[in-house]
N, C-alpha and C positions, 0 to 999 in steps of 0.2 A: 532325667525322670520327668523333668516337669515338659519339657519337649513330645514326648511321650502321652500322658495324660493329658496332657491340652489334644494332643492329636485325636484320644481319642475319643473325648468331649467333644469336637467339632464333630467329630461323623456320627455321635449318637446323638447330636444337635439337630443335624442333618437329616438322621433317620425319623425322629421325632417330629421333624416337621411337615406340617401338610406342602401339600404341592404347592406352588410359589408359581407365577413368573420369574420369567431369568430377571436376574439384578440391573436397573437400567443402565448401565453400565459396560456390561460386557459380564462374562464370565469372571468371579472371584477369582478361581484357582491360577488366571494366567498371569496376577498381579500376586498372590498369596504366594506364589511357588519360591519368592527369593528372600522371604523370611524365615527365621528359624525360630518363632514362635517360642522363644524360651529367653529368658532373664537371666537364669545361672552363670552365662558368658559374658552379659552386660558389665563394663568396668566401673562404671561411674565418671565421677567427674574430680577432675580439681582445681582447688582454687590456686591460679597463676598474682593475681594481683590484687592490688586493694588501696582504694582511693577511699577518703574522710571525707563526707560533706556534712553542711550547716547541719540537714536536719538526721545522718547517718552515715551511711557509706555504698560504695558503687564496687564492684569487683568484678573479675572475670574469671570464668569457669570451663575448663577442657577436656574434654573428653580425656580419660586414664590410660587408656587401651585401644585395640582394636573396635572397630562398631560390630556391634552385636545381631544388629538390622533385628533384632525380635518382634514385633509387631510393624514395623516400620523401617524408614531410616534414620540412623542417629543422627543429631546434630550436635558437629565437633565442639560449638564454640555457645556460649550462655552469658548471660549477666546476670548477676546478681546484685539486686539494689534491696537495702536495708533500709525504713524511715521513721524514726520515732516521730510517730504523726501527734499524740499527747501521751498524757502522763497514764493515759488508760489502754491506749490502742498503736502497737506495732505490724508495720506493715511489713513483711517480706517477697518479695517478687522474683520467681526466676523465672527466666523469659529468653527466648535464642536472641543471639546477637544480632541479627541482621532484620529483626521484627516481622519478619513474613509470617507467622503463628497468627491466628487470629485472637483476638483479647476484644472486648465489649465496646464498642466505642462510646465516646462521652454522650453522643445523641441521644442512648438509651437510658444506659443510668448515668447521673453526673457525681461525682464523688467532688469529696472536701478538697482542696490544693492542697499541695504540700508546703505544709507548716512554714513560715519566716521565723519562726522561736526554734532552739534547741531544746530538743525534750530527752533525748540521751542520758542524764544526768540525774532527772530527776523521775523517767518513767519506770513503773512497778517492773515492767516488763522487758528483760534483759534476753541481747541475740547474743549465743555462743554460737562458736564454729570450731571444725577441724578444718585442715585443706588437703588433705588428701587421706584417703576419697573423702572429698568434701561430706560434710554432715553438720546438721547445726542443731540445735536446742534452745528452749526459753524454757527461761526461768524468773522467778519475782524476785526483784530486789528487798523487797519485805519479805521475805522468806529464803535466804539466800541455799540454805539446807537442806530443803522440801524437794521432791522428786521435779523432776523440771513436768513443766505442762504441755511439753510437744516435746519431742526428743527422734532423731531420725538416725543415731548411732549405731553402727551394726553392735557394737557392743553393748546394748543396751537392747538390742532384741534380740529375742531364740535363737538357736543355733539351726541353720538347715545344712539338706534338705528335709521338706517337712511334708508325709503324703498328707490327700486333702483332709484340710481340717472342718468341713463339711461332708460326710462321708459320700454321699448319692452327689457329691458338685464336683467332681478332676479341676475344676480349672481354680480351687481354694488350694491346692498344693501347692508349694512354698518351696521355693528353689534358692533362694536369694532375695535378699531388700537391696539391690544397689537403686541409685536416682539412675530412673530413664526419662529422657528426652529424646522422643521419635517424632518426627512430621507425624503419625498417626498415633503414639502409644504414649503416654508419661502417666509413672509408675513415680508413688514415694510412699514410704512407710514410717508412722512412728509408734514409738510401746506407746502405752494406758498403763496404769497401774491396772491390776489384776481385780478383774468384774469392777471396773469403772463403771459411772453414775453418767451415760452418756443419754442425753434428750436433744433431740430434732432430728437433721436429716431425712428430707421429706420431699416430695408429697407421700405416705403412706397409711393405711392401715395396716399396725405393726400389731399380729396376733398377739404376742407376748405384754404391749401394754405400751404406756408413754416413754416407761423407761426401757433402752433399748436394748438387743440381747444382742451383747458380746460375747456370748459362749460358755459363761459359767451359769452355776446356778440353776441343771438341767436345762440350758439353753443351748442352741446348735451354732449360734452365732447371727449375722446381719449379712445380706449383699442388698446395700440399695442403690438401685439404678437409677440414675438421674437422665430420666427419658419421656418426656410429655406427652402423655398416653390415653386417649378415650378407651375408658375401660369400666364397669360398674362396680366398683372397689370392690376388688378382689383383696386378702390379706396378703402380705409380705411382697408386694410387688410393686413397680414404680406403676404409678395413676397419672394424674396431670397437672402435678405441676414438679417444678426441680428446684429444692432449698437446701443448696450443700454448705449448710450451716450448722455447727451442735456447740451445744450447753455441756460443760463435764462439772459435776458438782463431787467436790471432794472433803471426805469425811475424814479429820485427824484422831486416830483413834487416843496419840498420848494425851493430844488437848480438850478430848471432845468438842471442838468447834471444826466448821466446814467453809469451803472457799471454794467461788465457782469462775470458771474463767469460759472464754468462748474462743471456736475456731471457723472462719467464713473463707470459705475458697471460692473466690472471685472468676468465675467461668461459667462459661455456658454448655461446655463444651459433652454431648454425651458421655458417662462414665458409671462404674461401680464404684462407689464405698464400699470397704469391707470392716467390720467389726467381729473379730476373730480372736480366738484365744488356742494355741497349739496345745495338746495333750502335754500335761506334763511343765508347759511353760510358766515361768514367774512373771510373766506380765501376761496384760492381753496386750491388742496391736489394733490400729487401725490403719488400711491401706487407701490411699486411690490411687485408681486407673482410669485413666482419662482420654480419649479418642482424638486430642489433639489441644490446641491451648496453648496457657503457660500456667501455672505454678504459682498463681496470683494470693498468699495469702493473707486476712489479717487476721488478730491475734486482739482479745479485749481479754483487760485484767478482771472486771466485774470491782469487787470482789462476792456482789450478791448472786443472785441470779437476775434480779429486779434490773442491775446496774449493766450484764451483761446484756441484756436485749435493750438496754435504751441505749447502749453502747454501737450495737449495731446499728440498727435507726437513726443514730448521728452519719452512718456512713452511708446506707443504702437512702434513705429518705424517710422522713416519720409520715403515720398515717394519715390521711387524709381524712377534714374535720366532716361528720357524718352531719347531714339535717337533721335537728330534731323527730321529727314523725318517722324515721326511719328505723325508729326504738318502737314502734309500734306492732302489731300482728299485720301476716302478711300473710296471702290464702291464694293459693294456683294450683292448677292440676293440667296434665298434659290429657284432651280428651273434655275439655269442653266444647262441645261440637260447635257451638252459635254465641250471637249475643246472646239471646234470649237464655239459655244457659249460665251464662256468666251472669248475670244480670239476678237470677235466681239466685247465685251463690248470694249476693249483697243483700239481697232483700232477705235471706233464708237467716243470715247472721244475726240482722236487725232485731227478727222477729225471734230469733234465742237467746237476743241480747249475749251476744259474745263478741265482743270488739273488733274488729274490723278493721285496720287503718289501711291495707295496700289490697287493693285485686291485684292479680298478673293474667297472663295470656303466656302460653307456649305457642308451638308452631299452630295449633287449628287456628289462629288466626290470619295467618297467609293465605293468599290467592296463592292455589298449585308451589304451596311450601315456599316463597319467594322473600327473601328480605326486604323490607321495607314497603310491604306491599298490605293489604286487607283484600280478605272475601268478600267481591261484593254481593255474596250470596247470602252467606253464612255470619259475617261482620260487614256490611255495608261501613262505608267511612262515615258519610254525613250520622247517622243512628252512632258511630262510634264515637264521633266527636261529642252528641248529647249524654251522650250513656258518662264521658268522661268527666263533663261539666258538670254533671251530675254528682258523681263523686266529692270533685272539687266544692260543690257549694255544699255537701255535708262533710268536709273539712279530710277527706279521705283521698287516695289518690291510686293512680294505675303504671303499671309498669309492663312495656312488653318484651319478648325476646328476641334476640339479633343474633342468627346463627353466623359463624365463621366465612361460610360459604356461600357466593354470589353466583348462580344460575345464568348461564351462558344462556343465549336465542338461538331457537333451534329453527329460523327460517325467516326469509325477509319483511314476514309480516305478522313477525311475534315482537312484540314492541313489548321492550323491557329497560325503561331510562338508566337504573341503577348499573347495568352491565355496561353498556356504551357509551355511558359517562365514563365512565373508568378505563376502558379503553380509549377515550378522547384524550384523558389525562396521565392516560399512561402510567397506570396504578397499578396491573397485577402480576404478580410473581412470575418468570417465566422458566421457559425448558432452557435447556443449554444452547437448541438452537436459537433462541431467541423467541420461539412459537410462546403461545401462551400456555402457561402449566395448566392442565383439567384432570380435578378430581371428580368426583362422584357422592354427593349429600343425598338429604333428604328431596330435592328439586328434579334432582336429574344429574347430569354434567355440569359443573361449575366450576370458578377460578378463586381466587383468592388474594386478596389486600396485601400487596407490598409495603410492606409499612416504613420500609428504608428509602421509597418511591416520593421523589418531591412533592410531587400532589396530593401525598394519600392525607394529611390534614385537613386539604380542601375535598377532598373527595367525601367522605367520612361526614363530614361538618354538613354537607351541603346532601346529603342524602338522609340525613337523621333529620333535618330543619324543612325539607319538602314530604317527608314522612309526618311530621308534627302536622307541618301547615296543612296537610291533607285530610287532618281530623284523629291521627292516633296522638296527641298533646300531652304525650308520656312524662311523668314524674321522676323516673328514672331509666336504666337501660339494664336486660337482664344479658351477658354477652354469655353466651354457650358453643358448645364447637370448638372451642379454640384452642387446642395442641398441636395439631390444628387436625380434626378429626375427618379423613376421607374413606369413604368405604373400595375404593382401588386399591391397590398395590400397589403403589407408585404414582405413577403418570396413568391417566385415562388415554393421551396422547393429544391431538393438536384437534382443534376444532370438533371436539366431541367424538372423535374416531380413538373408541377406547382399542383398535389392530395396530394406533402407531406408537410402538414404544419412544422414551427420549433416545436424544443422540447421546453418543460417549460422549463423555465430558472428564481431562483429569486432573483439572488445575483448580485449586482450592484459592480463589479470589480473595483479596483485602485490600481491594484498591490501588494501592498502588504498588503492592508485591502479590504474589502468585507462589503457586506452590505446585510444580510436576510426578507425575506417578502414581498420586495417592488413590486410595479407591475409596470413594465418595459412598458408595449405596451400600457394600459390605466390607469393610475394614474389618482388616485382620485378625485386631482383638475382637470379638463377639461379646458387649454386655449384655445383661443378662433383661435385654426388654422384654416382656411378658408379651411380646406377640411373636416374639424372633426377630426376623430382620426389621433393619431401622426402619425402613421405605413401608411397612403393614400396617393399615390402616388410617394412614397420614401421609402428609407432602411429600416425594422423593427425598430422597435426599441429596440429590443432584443439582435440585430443582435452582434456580438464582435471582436474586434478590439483587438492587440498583446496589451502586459502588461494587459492585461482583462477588457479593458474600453471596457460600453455598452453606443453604438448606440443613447441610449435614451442621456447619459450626450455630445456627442462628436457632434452630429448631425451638430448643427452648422458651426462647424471648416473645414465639410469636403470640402468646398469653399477653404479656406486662405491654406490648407496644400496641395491641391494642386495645388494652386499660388506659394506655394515656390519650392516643388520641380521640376515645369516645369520652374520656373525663374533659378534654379541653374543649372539644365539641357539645357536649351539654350544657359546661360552664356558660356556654357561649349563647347559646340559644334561649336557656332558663335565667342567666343571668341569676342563680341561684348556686349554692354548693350540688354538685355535683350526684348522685347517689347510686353506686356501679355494682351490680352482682356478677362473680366472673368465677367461671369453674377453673379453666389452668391460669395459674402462676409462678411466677419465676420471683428472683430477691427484688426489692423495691417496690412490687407489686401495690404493697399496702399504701404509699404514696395518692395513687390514683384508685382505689376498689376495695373493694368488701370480696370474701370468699363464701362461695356453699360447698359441702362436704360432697360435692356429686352426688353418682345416682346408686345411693344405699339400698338398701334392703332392709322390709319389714321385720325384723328380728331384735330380739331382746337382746343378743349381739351387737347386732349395731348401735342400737340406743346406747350401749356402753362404750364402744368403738367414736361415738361423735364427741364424748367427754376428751377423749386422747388428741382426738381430732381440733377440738378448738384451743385446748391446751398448746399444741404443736405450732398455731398459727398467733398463738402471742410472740410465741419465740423466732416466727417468720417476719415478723412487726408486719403483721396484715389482722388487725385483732378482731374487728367487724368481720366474723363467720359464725356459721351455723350449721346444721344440719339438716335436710327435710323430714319434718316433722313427723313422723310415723310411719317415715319409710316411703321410699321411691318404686322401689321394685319389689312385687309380688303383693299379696293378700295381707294387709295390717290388721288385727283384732281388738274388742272395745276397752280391753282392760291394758294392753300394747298401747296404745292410742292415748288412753286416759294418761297410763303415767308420763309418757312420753310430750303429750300435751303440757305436763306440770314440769319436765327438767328444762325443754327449749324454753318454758319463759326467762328461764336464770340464766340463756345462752344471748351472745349480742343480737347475732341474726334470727329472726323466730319467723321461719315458714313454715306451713303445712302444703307437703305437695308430692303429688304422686302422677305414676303411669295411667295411660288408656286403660290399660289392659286388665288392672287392680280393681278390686273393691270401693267403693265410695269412700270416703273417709276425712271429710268434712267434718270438724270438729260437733256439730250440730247434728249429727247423724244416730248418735246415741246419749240420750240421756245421760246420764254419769260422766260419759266425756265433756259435755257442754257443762254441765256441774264443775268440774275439776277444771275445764280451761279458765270460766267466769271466777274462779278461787284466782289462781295464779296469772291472769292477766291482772286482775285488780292490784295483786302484788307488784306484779312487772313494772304497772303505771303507777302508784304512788312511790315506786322507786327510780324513778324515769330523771329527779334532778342527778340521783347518785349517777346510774348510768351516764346519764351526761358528762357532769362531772369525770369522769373513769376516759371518758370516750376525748372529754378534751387536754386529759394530761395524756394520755397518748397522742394525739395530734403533735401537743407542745414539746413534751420528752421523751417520746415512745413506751412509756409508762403501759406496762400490760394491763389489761384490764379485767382479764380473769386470770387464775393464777393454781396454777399449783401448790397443795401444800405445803411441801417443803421449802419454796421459794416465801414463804412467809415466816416458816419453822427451819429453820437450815441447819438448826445440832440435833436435828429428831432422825435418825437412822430407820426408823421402822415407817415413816412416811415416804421415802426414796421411790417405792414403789408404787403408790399410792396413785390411783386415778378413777375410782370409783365414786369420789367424792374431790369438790375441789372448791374453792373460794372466789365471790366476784368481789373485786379489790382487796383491799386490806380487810374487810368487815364482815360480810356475810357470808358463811359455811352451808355448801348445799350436799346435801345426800339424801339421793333418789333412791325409790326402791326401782333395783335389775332385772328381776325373777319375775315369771309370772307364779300366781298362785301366794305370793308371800300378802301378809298384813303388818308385817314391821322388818323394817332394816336389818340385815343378817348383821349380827355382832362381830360374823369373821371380817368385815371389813369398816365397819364403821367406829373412827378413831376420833378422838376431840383432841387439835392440837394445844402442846402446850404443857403439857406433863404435867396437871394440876397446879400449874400457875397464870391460867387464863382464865378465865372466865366467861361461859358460853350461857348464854339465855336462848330462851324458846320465841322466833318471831310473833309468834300468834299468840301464847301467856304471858310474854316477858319472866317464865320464870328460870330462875337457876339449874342448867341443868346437873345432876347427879352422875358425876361419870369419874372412873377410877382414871390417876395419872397413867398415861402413856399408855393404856390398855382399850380394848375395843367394848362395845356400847351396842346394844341392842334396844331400840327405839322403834315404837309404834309408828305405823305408817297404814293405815287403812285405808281401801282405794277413793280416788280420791284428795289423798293427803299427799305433802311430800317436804320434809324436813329443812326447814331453815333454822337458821341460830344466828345472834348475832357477837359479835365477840367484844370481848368490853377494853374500852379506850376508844371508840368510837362516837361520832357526831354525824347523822344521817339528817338532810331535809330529803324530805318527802313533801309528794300534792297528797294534801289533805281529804279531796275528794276525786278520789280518779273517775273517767270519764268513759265516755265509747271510744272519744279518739284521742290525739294524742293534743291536738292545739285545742278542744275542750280542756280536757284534763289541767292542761300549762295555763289555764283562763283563771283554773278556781284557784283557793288561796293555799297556803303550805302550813307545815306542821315540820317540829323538829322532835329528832327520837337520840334521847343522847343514851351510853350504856357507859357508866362511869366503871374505873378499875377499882380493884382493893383500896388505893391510895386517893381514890377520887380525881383522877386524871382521866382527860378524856378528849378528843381531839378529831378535827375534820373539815374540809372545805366543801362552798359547792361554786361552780363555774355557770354561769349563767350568762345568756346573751338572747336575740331574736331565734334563734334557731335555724339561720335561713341561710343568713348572708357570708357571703364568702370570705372570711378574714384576710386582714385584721378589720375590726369591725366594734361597734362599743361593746362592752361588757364588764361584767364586775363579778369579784371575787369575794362569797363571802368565808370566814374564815370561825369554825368554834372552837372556844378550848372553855375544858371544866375543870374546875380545883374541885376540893371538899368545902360545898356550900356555895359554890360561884359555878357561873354562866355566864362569859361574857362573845359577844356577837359584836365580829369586825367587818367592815363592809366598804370595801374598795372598787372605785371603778367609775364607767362614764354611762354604765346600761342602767334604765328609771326598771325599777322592779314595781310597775302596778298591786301585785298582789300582795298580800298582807299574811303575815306569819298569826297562827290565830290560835295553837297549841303547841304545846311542848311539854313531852313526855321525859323524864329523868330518872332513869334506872340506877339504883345504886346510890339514892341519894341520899339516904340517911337510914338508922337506925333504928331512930324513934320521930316522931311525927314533930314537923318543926313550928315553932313558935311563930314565925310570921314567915311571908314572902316579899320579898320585891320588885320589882319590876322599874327599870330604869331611875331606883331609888324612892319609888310609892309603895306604899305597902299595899298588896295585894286585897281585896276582900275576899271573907271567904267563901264565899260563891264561885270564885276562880279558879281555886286551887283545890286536889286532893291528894291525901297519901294514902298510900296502901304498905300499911307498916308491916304485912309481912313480906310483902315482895322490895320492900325498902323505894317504891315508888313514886316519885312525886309529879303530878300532873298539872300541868297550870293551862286553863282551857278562859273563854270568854272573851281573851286578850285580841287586840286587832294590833299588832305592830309592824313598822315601817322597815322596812329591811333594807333601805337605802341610807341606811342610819345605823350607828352605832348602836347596840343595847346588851345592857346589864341587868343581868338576877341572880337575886341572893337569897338565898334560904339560911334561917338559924333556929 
């Protein structure tokens, strides 16, 4: 059956597809022909032996049966290594014996050694096995009971065969779950418990919301393709970047408490995910299928959600620590013709007094579209270099962009340094024959950066640093293009002659094992990329990379490698923290860069679609992202704009930026929108220590920075869904208005977590708000406005007087907003340093905690805090109006202090205190 409907998927694939070039390769069907494209006959494998080491065990795995060749061919023999790497995180690895599969090398990401301690004993996270047909499961040791949290037992999934379980998709029918391992195909499935709570799995925009559809619930189910894809986000399809990582958050319904664990499959390798639930079935499932690899997975206990993404980012790498001004507004549009344009936008801000802190440049500033280059028509360098110093002396800064693709010379006396540099050093990707790979950008014919190429550090380094010296003295680096995006099919061919296709090529390189037969540009399985075949609109997949990796296994990475080597190269040149905008991403990403949500669309859709969006990318531990701010693609409108303008401020990255092609839309451009951005930037900046603060416990422990609410509420079942509204750290709740035409928050979706035992005040009244337990809330929102709350147990500094920029702003002095509980507890750090310097570096921690009636302020560290704490607001302080105040044991006069006895408020204003110092206050 399933042989059958695969077949006839491929030909209505086939039918469906536009005209193509043939596959650089050769004809598919002459390799395709000795597969039987079916599963049903696959035997699996079993376990022959089993060896105990210090930190688990090692075993051996054999094929059960005949080989099945379904998408590939099998491979007889497997290892399987077990390692309780800690007490929170299990590694499992199945991998073919003989290592010629390709796996990640340590060059790119570098993972933790393995453990010298035994954790077997005492980890949450427990490996069962069968050994024939091999199958394995975890399970918690704290929970020895509980449904296990990965299970790949046939008896523990549906019975097949199963026709598709996406009705319009053949190739979601279900033949069989046995484990495959093919040179091109590996297949593994486990149950879910039935409509699992599964979040990430990305890059996407997932129409049905952040939490993902498994197929219940009038859902149709998930296939996400892990395929890095220049595409302008389109719903339900892979984009650019590939994080085969998810969050499962599970709800016990006899205890009412929930427990969330994580699952990261350690590949590059293109593939579908599937999340799937058969008609009729008592679990859901989720499957991968994988184009080649191994089987790499880990396994984190959590038990929060908070725990489970700092869990990962122990493994992959934590964020990289952002510069302060990079919390600031950032303003570009694609379609500034000139300086003189750009120059307008600076001056236009000024004069609307709307904060400012980054210009950008898209490509109009290229000479004939060229990297690393300026018009000197249009951007003259010397005028560029003043225009920047400029900037700079009003405390603001400029950022340009770096397309993927480097522009061949097209004659001996087209002088273009950056190309033939790179060819002296023998930098760029090549064909099989060894010619140089050409694709086709914005320039014309061009090549592309081998990143696995020994010179491409210095290449990189030394062309961003003669760019600088040239006079573009960039603050940071905007990298775009990089999926790596070509507008050929393939190969262009050799020396710009897009008539020479590559040569065949069929050996899948790893240095120093190979791999025979495989078909590199159309492999047998077909995932489901949004362009069709792999080689459409990006690098062949043929293409080869230094040590003799092909294209088809690296495809992914070529985002994250080059985030790091533009991170090490700025580091290098600025001698500053580094500060990276990068559209594709892969896991570790967040290490080296910050993400933007790509090129959106003006719609009240999307505005909604970038809430899921930056959600997704805490759980990527890439937290630094955004959206562009009113839309990238098509025509944005004033009241689109206005609200849209007030949610990105509560986002990490705050751009506004759009197409040529679009409408103006320069926050300055309408009234009301410049109203509404100078409301919520003034917000954004006097909340800029919190940020901070947020931004460096994710540095230190991967610590999300914005958060979903059930990841703060975890026994609230009616918030699972929830992504209309979400929280920055532990503290402040935002809900935007979605809709055009509304003047307050639709009650169908606006909930106050907490079930009437938190307590939510009004940012801008301080007052209490009115809202039934666990049910939803309809709240004023006139344009213009846009809903904050603060949640109590909280301890916020804030700048007291925010600024145009952001190192104004960090000049003036601060202000503390505490929001005490029922019980007068209240609690919260902030993280302070220069803002610049690349850690480790001085700084200090200050630390509040409130009882009923005390305040006391702890302050650790080696960074001198200039500025002086000069008000402190106290929500929740008392009842009735207190008899004195203190202040590090003087009594306060009353000129200092006020209450407002119905909002239970106590203010103490006048004060200049030292924050490099201990202090205490006490109210009675």
């Amino acid at each position: 059956m399933f042989a059958l409907l695969n077949f006839v998927w491929l030909a209505l694939q086939f039918l469906l597809e536009p005209v193509l070039p043939p596959a650089p390769n050769g004809p598919a069907s002459e390799v395709h022909s000795v597969y039987s494209l079916n599963v049903s006959s696959c035997p699996g494998y079993s376990l022959t032996s089993l060896s105990e080491t210090l930190a688990g065990f090692t075993a051996n795995l054999e094929l059960a049966g005949p080989s099945c060749n379904a998408f590939g061919h099998d491979i007889p023999n497997l290892t399987l290594e077990v390692i309780y790497e800690s007490d929170t995180r299990l590694h499992v690895n199945i991998h073919d014996a003989n290592k010629t599969q390709f796996t990640i090398p340590p060059s790119v990401i570098t993972l933790p050694p393995v453990p010298t301690a035994a954790y077997h004993g005492t980890s949450d996270l427990i490996f069962n096995h069968e050994p024939s047909p091999f199958a394995f499961w975890i399970t918690r040791r704290s929970e020895p009971d509980a449904p296990p949290i990965f299970d790949t037992r046939l008896s523990s999934l549906p019975p097949t065969p199963i026709a598709p379980v996406i009705t319009d998709d053949l190739s979601t029918a279900l033949d069989g779950f046995p484990l495959v391992f093919e040179d091109q195909y590996l297949q593994l499935t486990s149950a879910l418990p039935l409509g699992a709570n599964i979040y990430g799995l990305g890059e996407v925009v997932a129409s049905r919301g952040l939490r993902r559809d498994v197929g219940t619930n009038g859902g149709t189910g998930t296939i996400q393709t892990m395929w890095a894809r220049d595409a302008a986000d389109p719903t339900d399809e892979n984009i650019y970047g590939a994080h085969p990582i998810y969050v499962e958050h599970r709800f016990n319904e006899t205890t009412k408490r929930a427990q969330s664990h994580g699952v990261f499959l350690f590949s590059s390798a293109g593939s579908d995910i599937l999340l799937l639930t058969p008609p009729m079935s008592p679990v859901s499932l989720i499957q991968y299928r994988l184009l080649g690899g191994t089987l790499d997975f880990y396994f984190f206990s959590g038990p929060s959600n908070q725990q489970v993404i700092e869990q990962y980012g122990a493994l992959v790498g934590l964020p990289t620590w952002q510069p302060a001004w990079g919390f600031g507004f950032h303003l570009c549009r694609w379609g500034y013709p000139n300086l003189t344009v750009t120059r307008e936008q600076v001056k236009n801000m000024r004069e609307a007094d709307i904060p400012l802190e980054v210009m950008w440049n898209d490509i109009d500033l290229y000479h004939a579209l060229r990297d690393f280059t300026t018009d000197p028509v249009s951007y003259p360098a010397d005028e560029m270099r003043m225009f920047i110093r400029e900037l700079a002396a009003n405390h603001q800064h400029y950022i340009p962009i770096v397309d993927a693709a480097v522009p061949i010379t097209n004659n001996a006396s087209d002088i273009y340094d950056p190309y033939t540099r790179g060819v002296e050093l023998d930098i760029w990707v090549k064909n099989p024959d060894r010619s140089e790979f050409v694709g086709e950008v914005w320039p014309g014919h061009t090549v592309f950066a081998d990143w696995f190429a020994t010179n491409a550090q210095m290449y990189w380094t030394e062309a961003l640093r003669n760019w600088s010296e040239s006079g573009i003295e960039f603050s940071g680096i905007w990298l775009d293009m990089n999926e790596v995006a070509s507008f050929c099919s393939g190969s262009c061919g050799s020396s710009g002659n897009p008539s020479l296709a590559s040569s065949h090529f069929t050996e899948r390189g790893v240095g120093a094992g190979g791999q025979s037969g495989v078909d590199l540009s159309s492999p047998p399985y077909a995932i489901h990329n949004g362009n069709g075949p792999l080689y459409v609109k990006t690098m062949a997949t043929n293409a080869t990379h230094a040590g003799g990796y092909a294209e088809l296994d690296v495809h992914n990475m070529f985002g994250l490698m080059e985030e790091k080597v533009t991170h090490h190269a700025v580091q290098e040149i600025l001698e500053k923290r580094p500060f990276l905008i990068s559209r594709s991403t892969f896991s570790g990403s967040g290490k080296w860069s910050g993400h933007w949500l790509g090129d959106n669309w003006s719609s009240w859709a999307y505005m909604l679609y970038s809430i899921q969006g930056v959600l997704q990318f805490q759980i990527f531990q890439i937290p630094f992202v955004g959206p562009d701010t009113c839309g990238f693609v098509g025509d944005t409108t004033e009241e689109l704009c206005n609200r849209w303008m007030q949610l990105s401020a509560f986002m990490p990255f705050y751009r506004n930026h759009n197409d040529k092609s679009s409408t103006s839309q320069e926050p300055y451009m309408w009234e009301s929108v410049a109203n509404a951005s100078r409301t919520a930037i003034n917000i954004r900046y006097s909340l800029l220590p919190y940020w901070y603060t947020l931004f460096a416990n994710a540095s230190m422990y991967g610590t999300p920075a914005v958060r979903a609410l059930f990841w703060e509420f975890p026994d609230e079942p009616e918030l699972f869904a929830i992504d209309k509204q979400y929280l920055v750290g532990h503290d402040l709740l935002i809900t935007p208005v979605l809709t055009p035409g509304a003047s307050t928050v639709d009650g169908t979706y606006c909930i106050f977590p907490g079930r009437g035992q938190t307590i939510w005040r009004d940012w801008y009244t301080h007052e209490v708000v009115n809202a039934s337990a666990g049910t939803n809330t309809t709240l004023d929102a006139p344009l213009g406005h846009i809903n904050v709350h603060i949640r109590d147990g909280s301890a916020l500094l804030l700048h007291a007087q925010p600024a145009y920029t952001v190192a104004e702003t960090r000049a003036g002095p601060y202000a503390l907003l505490v929001a005490q509980a029922a019980d007068g507890y209240a609690f919260g750090t902030a993280y302070v340093d220069d803002g610049e310097t690349v850690p480790p570096t001085p700084n200090r921690t200050l630390t509040f905690v409130a009882r009923a009636g005390a305040l006391l302020i702890a302050s650790r560290g080696d960074y001198r805090m200039e500025q002086k704490l000069e008000s402190i607001t106290v929500l929740g302080a008392a009842t009735q109006i207190p008899s004195a105040v203190r202040v590090n044991g003087q009594e306060a006069i009353a000129s200092q202090w006020e209450f407002v006895e119905d909002m239970e408020k106590l203010v103490i204003s006048g004060v200049v205190l030292d924050l490099n110092e201990d202090i205490a206050i006490t109210w009675v």
